[in-house]
N, C-alpha and C positions, 0 to 999 in steps of 0.2 A: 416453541418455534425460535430459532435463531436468526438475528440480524446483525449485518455490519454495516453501519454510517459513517461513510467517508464525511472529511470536511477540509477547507482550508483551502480549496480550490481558487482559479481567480485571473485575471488579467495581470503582468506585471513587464516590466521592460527589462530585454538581455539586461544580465549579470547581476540581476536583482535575487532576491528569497524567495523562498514558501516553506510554509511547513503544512503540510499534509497531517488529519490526523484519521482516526480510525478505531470506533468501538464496537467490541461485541457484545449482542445481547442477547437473554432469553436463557433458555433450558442449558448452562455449559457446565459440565464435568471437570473440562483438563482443554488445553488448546498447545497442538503437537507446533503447530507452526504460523507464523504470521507474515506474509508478504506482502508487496506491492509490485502489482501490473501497470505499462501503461499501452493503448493502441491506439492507434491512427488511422483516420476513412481509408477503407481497402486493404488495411494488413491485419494479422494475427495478432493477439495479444503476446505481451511480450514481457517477460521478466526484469524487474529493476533491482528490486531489491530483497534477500530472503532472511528471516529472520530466526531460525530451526536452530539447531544444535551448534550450527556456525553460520557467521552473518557473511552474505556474500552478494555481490554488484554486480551489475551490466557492465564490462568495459568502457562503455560511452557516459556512464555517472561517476565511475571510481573514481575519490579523490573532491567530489562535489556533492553526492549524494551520503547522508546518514540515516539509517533503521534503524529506531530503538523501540524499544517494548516496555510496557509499563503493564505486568502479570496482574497486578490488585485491582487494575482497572481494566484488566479483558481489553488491552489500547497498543494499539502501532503506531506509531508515526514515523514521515518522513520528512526530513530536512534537506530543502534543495538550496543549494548556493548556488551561482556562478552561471545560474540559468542561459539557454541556448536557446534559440528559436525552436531547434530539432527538438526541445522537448515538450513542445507543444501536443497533446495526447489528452484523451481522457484516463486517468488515474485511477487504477481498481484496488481495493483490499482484497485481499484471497488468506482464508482460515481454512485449519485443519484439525478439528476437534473432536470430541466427544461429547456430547448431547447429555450425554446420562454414562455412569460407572460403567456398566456388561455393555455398552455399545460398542459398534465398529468405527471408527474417525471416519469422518466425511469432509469434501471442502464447500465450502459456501463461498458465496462471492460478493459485496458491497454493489453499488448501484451505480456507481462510478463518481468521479468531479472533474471537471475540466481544466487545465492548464493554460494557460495562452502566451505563450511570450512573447513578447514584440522586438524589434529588430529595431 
């Protein structure tokens, strides 16, 4: 069985930090890709951050947001600067891996953390 445990979640005041992290665990082979979602009450989840073959941002984090991957430790993380109210969200991890060698990659998803920035 596979798991992702987000962490680093939290209350903090516009233009402050976080770093987000994010591990996976259990049965993994190979992990194709590692990202970061975040959603808000009433909307779709939404992509912030991808971490695949080329790392690539939301418009509204370029330039504030950082994804890096740490492969030995099956780990994401995300480094938020310059925080905005708007990025107030709950924060998901999203993997796309392989379970076992002859599998097909599938994505999992983390359980989420919450963000809060104050104004």
């Amino acid at each position: 069985q596979v798991q992702l445990v987000e962490s680093g979640g939290g209350l903090v005041q516009a233009g402050g930090s976080l770093r987000l992290s994010c591990a996976a665990s259990g049965s993994i082979f190979s992990i194709n890709v590692m990202d970061w979602y975040r959603q808000t009450p009433g909307n779709q989840r939404e992509l912030v951050a991808t971490s695949g073959g080329i790392t690539n941002y939301a418009d509204s984090v370029k330039g504030r947001f950082t994804i890096s991957r740490d492969n030995a430790k099956n780990a994401v993380y995300l480094q938020m600067n310059s925080l905005k109210p708007e990025d107030t969200a709950v924060y998901y991890c999203y993997a796309v891996l392989k379970p076992f060698r002859y599998s097909n990659p599938r994505g999992y998803w983390g359980q989420g953390t919450q963000v809060i920035v104050s104004s």
